[in-house]
PDB file of N, CA, C and O in Angstrom, chain B, residues numbered from 101:
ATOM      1  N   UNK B 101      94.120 120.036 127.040  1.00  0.00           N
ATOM      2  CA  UNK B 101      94.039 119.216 125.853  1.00  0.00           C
ATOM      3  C   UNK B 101      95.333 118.398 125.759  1.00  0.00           C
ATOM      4  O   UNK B 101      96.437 118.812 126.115  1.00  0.00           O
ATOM      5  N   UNK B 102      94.992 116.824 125.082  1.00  0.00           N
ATOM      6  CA  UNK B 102      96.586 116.395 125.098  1.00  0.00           C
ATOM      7  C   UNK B 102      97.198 116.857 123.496  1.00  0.00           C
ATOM      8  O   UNK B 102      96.703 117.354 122.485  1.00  0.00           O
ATOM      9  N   UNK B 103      98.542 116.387 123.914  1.00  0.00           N
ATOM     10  CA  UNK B 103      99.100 116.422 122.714  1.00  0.00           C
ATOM     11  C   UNK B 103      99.600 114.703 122.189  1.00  0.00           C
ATOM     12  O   UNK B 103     100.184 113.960 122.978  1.00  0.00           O
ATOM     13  N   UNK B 104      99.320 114.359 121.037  1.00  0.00           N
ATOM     14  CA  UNK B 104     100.093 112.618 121.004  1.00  0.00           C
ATOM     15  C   UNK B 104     100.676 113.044 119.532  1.00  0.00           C
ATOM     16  O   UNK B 104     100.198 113.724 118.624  1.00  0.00           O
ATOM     17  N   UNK B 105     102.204 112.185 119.729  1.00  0.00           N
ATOM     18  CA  UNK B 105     103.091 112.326 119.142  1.00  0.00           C
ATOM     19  C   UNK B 105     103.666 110.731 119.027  1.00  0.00           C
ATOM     20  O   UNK B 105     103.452 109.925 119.932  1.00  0.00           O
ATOM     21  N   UNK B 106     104.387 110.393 117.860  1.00  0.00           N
ATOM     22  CA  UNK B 106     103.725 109.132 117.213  1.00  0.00           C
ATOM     23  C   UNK B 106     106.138 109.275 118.002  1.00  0.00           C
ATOM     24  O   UNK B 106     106.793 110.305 118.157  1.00  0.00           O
ATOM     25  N   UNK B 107     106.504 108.080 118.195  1.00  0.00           N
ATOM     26  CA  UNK B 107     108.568 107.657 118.398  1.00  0.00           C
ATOM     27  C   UNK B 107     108.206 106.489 118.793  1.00  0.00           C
ATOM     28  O   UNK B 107     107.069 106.049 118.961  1.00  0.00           O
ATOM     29  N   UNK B 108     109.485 105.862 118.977  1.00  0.00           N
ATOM     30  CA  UNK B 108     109.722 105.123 119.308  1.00  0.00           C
ATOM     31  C   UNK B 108     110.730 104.669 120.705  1.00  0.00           C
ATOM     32  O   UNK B 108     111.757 105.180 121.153  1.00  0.00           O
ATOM     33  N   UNK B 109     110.072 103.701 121.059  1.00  0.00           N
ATOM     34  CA  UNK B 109     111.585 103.150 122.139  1.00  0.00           C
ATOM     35  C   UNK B 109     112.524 102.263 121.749  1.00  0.00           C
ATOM     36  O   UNK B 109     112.531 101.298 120.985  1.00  0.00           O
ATOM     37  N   UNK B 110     113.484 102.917 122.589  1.00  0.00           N
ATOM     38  CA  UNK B 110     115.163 102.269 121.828  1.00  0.00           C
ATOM     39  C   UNK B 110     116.338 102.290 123.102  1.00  0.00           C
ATOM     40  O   UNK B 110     116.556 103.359 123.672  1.00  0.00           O
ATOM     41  N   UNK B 111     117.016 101.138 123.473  1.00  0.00           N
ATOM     42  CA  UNK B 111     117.436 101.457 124.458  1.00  0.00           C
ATOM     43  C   UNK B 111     117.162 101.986 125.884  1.00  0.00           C
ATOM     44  O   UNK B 111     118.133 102.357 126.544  1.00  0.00           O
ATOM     45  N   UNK B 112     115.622 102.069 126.544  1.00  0.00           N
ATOM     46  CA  UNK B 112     115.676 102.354 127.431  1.00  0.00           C
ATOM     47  C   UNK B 112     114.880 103.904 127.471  1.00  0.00           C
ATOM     48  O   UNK B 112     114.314 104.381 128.455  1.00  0.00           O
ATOM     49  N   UNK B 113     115.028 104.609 125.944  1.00  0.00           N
ATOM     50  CA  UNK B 113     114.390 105.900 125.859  1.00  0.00           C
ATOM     51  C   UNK B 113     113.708 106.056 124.603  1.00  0.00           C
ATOM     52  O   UNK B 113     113.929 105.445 123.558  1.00  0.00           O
ATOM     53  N   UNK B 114     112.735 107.071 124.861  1.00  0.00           N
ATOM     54  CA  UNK B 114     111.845 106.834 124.032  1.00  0.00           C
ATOM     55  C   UNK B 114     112.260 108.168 122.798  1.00  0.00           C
ATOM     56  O   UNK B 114     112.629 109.242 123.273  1.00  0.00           O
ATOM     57  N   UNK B 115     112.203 108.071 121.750  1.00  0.00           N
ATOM     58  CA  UNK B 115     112.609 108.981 121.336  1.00  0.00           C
ATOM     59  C   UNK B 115     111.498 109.060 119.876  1.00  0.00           C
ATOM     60  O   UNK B 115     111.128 108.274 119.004  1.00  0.00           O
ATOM     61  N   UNK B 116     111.229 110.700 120.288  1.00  0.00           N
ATOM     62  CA  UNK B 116     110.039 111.481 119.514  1.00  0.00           C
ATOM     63  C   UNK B 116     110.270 111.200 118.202  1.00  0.00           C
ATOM     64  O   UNK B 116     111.488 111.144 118.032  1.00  0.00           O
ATOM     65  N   UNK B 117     109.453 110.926 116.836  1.00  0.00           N
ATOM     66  CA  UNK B 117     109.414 111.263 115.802  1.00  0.00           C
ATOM     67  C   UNK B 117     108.883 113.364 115.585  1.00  0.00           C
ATOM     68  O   UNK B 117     108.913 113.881 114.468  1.00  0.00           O
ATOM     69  N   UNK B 118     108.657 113.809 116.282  1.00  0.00           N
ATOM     70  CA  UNK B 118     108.898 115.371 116.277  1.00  0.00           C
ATOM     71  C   UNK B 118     108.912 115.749 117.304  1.00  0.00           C
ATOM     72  O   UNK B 118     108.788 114.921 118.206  1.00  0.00           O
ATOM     73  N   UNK B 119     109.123 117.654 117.753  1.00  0.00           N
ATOM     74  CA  UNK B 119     109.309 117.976 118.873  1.00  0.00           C
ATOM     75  C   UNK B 119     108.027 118.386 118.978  1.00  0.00           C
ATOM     76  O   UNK B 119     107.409 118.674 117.953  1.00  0.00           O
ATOM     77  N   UNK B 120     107.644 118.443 119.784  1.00  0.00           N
ATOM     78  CA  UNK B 120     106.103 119.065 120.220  1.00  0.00           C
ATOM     79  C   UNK B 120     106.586 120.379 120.812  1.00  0.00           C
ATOM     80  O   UNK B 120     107.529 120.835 121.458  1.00  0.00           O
ATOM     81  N   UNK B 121     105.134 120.845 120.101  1.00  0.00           N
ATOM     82  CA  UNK B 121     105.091 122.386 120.061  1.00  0.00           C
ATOM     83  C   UNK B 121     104.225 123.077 121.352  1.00  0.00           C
ATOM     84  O   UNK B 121     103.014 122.970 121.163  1.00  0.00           O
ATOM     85  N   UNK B 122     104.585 123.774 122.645  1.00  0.00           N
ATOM     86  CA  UNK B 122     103.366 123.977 123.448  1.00  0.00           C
ATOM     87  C   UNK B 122     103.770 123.445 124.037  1.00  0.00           C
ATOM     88  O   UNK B 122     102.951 123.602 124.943  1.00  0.00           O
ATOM     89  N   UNK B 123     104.910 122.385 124.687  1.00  0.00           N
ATOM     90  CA  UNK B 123     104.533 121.996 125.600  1.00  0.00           C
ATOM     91  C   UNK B 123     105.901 121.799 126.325  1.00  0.00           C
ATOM     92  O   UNK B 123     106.857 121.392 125.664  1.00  0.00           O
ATOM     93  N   UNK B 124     106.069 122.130 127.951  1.00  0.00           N
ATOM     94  CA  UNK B 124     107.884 122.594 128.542  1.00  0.00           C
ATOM     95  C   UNK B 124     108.034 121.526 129.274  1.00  0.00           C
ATOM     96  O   UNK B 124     107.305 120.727 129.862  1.00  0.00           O
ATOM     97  N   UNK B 125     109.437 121.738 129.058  1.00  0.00           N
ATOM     98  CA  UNK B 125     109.797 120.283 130.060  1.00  0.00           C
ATOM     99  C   UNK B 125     109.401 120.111 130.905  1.00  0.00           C
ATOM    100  O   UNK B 125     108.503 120.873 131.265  1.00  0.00           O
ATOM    101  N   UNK B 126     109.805 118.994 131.784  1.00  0.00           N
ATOM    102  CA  UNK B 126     109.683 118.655 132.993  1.00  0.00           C
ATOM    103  C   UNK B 126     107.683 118.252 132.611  1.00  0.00           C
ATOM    104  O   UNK B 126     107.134 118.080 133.699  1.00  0.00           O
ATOM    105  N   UNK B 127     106.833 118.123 131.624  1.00  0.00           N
ATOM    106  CA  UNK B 127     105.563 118.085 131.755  1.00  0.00           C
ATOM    107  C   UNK B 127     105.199 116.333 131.732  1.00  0.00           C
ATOM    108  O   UNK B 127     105.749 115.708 130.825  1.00  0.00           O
ATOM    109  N   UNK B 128     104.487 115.707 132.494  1.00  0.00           N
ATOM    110  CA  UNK B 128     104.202 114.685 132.683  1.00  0.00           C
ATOM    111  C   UNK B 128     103.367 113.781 131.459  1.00  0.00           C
ATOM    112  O   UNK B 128     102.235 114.149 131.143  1.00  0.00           O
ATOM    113  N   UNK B 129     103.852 112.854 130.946  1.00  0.00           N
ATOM    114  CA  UNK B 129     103.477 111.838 129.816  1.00  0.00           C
ATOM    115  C   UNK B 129     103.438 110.572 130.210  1.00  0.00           C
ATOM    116  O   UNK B 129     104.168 109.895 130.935  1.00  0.00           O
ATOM    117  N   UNK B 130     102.439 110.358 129.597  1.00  0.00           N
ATOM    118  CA  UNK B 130     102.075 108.949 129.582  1.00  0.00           C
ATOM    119  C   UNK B 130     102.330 108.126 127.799  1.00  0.00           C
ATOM    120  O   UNK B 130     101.880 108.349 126.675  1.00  0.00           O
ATOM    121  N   UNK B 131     103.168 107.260 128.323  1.00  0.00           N
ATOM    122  CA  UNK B 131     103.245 106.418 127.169  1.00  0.00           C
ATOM    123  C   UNK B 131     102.915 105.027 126.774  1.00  0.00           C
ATOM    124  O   UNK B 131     103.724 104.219 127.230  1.00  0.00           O
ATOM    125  N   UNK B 132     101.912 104.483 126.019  1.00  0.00           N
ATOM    126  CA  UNK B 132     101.546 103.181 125.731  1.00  0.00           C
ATOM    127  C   UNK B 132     102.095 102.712 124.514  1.00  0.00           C
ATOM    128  O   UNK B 132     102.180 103.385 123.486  1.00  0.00           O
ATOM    129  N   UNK B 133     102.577 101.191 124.698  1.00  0.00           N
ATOM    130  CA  UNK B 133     102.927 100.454 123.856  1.00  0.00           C
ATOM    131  C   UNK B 133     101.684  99.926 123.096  1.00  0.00           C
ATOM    132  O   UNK B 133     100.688  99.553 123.717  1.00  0.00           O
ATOM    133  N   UNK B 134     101.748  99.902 121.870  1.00  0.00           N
ATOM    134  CA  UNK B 134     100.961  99.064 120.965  1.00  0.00           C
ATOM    135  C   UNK B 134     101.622  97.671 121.210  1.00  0.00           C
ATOM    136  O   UNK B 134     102.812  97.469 121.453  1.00  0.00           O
ATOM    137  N   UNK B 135     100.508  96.642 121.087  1.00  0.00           N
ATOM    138  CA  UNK B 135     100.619  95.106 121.042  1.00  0.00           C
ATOM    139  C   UNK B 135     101.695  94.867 119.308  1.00  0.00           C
ATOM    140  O   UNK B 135     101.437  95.192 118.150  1.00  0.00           O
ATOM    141  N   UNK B 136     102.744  94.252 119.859  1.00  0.00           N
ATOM    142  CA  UNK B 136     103.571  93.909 119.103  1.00  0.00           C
ATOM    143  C   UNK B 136     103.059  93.593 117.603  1.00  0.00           C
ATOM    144  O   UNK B 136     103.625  93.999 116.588  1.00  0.00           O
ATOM    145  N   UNK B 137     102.247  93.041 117.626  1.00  0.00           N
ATOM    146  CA  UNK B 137     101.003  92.312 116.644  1.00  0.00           C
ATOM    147  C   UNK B 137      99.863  93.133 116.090  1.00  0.00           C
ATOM    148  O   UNK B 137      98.856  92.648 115.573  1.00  0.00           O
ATOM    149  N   UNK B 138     100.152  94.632 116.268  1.00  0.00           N
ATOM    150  CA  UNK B 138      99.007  95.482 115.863  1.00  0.00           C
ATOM    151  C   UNK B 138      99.382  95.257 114.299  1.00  0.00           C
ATOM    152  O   UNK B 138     100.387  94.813 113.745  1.00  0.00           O
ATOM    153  N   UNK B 139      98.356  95.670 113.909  1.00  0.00           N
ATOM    154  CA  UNK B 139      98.142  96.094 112.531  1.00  0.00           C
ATOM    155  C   UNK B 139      97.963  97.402 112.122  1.00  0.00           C
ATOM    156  O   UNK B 139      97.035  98.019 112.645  1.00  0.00           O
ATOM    157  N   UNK B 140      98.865  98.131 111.042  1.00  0.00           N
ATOM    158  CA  UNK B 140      98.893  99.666 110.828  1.00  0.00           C
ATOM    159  C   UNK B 140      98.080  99.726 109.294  1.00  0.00           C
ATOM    160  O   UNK B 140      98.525  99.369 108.204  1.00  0.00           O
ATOM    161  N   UNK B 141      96.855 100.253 109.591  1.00  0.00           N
ATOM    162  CA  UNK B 141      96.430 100.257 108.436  1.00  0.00           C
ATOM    163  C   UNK B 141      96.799 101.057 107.258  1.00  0.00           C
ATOM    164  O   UNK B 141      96.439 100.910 106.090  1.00  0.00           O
ATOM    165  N   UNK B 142      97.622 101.974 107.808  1.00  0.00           N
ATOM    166  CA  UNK B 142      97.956 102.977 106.527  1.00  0.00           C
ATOM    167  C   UNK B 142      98.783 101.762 105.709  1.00  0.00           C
ATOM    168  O   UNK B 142      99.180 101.855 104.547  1.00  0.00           O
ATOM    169  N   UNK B 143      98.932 100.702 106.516  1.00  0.00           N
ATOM    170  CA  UNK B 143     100.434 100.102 105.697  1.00  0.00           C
ATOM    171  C   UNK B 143      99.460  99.250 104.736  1.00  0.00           C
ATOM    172  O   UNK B 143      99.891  98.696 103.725  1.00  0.00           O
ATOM    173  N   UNK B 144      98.385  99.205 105.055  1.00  0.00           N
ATOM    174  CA  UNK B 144      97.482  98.115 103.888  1.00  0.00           C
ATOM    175  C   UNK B 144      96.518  99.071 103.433  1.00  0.00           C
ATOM    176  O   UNK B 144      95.336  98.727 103.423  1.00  0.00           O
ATOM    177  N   UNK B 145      96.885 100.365 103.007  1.00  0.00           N
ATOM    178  CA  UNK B 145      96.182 100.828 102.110  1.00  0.00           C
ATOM    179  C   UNK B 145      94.743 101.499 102.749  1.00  0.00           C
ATOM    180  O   UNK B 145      93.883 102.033 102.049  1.00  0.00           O
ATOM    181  N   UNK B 146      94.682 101.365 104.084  1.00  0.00           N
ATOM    182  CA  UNK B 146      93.067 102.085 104.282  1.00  0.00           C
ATOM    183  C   UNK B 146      93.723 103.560 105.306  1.00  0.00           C
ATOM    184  O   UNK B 146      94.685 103.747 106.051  1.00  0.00           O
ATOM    185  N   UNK B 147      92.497 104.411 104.771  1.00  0.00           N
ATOM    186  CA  UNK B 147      92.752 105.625 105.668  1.00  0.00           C
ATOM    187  C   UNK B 147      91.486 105.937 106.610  1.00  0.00           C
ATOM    188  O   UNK B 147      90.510 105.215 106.815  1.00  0.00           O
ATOM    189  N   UNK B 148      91.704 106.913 107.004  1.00  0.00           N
ATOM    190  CA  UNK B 148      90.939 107.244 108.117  1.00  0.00           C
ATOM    191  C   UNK B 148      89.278 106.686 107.911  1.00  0.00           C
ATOM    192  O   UNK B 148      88.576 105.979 108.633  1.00  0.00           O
ATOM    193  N   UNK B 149      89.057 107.252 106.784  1.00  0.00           N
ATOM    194  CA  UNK B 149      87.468 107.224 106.744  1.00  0.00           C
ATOM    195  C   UNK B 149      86.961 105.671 106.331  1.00  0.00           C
ATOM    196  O   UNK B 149      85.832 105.292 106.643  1.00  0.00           O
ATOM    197  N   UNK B 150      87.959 104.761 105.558  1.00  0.00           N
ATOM    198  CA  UNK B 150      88.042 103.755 105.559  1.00  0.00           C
ATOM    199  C   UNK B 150      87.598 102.849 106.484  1.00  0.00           C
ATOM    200  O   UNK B 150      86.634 102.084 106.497  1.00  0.00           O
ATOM    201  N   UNK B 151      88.681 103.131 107.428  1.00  0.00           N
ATOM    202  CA  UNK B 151      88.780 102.916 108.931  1.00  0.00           C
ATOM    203  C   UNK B 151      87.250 102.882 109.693  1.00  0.00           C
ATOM    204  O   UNK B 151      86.576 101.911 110.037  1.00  0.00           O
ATOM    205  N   UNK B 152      86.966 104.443 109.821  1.00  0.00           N
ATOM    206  CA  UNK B 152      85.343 104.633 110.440  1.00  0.00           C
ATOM    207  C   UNK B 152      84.830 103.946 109.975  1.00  0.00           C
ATOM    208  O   UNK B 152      84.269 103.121 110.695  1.00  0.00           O
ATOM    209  N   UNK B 153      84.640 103.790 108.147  1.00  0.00           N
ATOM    210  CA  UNK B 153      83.381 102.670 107.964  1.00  0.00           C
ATOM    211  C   UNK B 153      83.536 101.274 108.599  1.00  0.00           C
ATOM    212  O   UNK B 153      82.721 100.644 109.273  1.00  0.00           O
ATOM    213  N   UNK B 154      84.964 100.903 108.162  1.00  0.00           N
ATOM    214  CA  UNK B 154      84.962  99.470 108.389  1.00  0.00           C
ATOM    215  C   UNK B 154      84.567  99.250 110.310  1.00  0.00           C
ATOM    216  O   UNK B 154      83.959  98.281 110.764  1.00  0.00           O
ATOM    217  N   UNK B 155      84.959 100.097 110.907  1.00  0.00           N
ATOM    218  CA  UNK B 155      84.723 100.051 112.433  1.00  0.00           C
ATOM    219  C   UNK B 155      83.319 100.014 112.706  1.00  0.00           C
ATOM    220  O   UNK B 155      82.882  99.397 113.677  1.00  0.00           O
ATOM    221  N   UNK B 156      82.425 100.779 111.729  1.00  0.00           N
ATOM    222  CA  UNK B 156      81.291 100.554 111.997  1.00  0.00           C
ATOM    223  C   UNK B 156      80.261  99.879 111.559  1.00  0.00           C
ATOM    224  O   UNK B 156      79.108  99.912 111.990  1.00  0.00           O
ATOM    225  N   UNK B 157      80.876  99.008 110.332  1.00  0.00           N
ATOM    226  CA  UNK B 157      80.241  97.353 110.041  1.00  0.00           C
ATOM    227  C   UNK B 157      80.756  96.304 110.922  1.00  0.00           C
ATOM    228  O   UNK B 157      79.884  95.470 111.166  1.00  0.00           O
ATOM    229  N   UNK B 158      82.103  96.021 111.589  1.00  0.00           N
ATOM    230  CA  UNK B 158      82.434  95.229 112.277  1.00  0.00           C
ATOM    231  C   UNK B 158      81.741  95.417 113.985  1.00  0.00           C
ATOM    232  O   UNK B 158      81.806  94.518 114.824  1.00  0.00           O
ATOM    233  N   UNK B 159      81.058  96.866 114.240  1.00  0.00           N
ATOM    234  CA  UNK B 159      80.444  96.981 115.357  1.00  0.00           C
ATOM    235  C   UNK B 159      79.145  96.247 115.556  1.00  0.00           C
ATOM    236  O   UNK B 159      78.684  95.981 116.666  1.00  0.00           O
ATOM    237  N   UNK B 160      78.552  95.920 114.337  1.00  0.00           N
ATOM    238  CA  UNK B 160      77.563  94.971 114.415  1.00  0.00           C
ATOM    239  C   UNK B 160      77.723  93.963 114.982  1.00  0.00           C
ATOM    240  O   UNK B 160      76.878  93.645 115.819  1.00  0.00           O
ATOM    241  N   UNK B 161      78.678  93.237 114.775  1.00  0.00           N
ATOM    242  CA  UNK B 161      79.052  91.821 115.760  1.00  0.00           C
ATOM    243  C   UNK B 161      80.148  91.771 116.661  1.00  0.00           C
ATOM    244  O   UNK B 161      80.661  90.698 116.977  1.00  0.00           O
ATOM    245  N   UNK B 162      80.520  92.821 117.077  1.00  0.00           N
ATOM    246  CA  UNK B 162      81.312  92.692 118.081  1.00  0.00           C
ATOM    247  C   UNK B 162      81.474  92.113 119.184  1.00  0.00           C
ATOM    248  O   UNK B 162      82.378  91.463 119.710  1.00  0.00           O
ATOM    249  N   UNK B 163      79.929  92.624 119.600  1.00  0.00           N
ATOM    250  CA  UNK B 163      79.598  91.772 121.194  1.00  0.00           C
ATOM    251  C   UNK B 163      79.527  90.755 120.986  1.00  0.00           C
ATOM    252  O   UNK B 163      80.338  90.148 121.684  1.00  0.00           O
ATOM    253  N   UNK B 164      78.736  89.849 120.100  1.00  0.00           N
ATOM    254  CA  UNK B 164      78.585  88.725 119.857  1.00  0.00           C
ATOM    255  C   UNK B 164      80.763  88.034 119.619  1.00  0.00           C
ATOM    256  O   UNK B 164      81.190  86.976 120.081  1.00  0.00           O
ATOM    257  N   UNK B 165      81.334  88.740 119.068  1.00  0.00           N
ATOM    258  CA  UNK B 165      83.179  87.980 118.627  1.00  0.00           C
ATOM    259  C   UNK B 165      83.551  88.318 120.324  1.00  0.00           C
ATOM    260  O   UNK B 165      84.373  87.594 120.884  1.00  0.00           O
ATOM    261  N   UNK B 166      82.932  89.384 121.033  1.00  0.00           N
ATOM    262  CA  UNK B 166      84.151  89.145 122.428  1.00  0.00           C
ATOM    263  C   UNK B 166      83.251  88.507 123.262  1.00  0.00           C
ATOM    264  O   UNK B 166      83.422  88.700 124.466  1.00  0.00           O
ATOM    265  N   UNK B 167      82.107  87.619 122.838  1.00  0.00           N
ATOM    266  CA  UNK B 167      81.694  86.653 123.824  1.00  0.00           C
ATOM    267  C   UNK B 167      82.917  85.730 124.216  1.00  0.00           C
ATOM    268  O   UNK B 167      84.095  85.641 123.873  1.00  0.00           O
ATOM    269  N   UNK B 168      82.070  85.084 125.101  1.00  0.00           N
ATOM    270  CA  UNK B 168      83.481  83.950 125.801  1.00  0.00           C
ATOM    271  C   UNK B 168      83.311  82.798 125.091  1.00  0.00           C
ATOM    272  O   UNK B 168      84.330  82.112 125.010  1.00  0.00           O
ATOM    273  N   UNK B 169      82.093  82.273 124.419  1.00  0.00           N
ATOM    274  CA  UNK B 169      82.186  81.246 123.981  1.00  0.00           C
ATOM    275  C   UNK B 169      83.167  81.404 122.349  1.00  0.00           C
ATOM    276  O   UNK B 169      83.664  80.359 121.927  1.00  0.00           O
ATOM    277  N   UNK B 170      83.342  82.439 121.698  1.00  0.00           N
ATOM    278  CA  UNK B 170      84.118  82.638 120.822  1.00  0.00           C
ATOM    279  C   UNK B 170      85.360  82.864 120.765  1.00  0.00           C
ATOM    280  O   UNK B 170      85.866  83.426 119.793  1.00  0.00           O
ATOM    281  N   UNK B 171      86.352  82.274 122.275  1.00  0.00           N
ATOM    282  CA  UNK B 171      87.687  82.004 122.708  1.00  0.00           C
ATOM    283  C   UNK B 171      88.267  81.043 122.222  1.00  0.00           C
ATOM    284  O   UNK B 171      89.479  80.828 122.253  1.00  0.00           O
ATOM    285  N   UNK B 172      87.329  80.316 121.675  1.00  0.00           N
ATOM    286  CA  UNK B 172      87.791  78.540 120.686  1.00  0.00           C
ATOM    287  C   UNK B 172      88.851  79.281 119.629  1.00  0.00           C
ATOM    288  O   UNK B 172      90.071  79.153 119.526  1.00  0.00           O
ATOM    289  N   UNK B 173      88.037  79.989 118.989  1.00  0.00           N
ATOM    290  CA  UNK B 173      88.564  80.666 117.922  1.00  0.00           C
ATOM    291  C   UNK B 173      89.935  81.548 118.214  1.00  0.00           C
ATOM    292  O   UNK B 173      90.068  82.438 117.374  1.00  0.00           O
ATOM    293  N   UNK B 174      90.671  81.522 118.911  1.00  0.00           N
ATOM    294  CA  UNK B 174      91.808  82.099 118.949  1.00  0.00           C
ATOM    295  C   UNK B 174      92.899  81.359 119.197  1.00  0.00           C
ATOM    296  O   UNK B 174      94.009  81.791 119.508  1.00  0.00           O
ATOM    297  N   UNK B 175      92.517  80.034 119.032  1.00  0.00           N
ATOM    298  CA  UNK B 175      93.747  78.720 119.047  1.00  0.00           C
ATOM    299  C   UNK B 175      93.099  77.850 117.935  1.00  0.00           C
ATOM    300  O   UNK B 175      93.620  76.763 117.686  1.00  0.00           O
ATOM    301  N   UNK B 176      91.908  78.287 117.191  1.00  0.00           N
ATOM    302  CA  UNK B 176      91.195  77.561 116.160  1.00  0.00           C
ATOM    303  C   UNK B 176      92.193  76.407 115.746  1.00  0.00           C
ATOM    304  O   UNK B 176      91.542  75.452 115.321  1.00  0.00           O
ATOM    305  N   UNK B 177      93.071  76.256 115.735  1.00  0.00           N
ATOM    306  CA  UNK B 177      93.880  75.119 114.827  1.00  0.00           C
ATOM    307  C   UNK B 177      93.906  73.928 115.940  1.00  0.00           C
ATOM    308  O   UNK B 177      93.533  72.755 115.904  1.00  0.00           O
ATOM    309  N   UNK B 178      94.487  74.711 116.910  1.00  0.00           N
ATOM    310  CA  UNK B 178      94.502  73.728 118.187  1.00  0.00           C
ATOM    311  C   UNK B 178      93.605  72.871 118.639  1.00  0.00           C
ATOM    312  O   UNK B 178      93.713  71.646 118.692  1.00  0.00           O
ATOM    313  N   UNK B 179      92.493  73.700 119.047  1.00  0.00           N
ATOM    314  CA  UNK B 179      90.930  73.058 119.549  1.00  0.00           C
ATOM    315  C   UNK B 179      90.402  72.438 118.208  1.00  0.00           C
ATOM    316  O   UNK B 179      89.384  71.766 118.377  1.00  0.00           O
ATOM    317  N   UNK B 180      90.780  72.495 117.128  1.00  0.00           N
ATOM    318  CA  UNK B 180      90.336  71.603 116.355  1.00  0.00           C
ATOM    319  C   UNK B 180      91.045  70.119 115.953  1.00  0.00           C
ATOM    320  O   UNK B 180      90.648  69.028 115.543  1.00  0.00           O
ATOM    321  N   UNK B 181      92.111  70.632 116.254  1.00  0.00           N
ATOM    322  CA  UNK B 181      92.814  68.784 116.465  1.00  0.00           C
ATOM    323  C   UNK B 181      92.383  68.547 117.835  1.00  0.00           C
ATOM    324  O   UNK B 181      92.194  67.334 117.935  1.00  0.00           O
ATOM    325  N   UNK B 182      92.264  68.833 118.373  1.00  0.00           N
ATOM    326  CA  UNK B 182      91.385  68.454 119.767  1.00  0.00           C
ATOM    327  C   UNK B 182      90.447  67.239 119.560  1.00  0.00           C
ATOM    328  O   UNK B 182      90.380  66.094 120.008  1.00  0.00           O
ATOM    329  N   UNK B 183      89.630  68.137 118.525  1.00  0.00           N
ATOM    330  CA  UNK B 183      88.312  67.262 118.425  1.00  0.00           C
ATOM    331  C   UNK B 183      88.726  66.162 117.364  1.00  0.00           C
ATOM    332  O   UNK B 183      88.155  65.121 117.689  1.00  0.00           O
ATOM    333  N   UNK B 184      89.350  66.009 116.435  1.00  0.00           N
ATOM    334  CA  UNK B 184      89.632  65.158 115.647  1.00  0.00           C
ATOM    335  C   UNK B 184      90.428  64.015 116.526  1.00  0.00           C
ATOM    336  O   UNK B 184      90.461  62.944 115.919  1.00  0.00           O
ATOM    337  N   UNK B 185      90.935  63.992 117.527  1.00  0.00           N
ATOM    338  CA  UNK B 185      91.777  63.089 117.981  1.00  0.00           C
ATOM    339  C   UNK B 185      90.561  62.774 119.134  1.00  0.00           C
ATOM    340  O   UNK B 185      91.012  62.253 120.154  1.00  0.00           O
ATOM    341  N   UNK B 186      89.576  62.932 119.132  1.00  0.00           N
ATOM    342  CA  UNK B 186      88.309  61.800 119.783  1.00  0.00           C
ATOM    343  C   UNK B 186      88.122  60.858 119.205  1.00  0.00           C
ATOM    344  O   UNK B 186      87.277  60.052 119.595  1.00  0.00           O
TER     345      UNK B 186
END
């Protein structure tokens, strides 16, 4: 089973917000960075179950938002002076 434990990196090392319990040195970890640009929802007020619902009204159109033709939309400001300057 894993264990995930929430620190940060600083200088080169990563350093735990707690010690983990169960588990001896030398044990192999993997660590991923969140996208600079994530969003923490506890910080806007939603919690877990929040979360599930909203994940599972936005699953309705998902496939349809990571189509390719809906890539316009992630420079929306851009590609729209695009078209205005025809």
């Amino acid at each position: 089973m894993s264990t995930t434990i929430q620190g940060v990196y600083r200088q080169g090392k990563i350093e735990l917000s707690t010690t983990p319990h169960d588990v001896s040195d030398d044990t192999p970890v993997v660590v991923t960075f969140p996208e600079a640009n994530s969003k923490n929802l506890r910080d806007r007020g939603i919690d877990k179950a929040q979360a599930a619902v909203l994940r599972e009204c936005f699953a309705t159109f998902a496939e349809d938002w990571e189509s390719p033709e809906m890539d316009v939309y992630d420079n929306y400001d851009e590609e729209l002076s695009k078209l205005q300057t025809r």
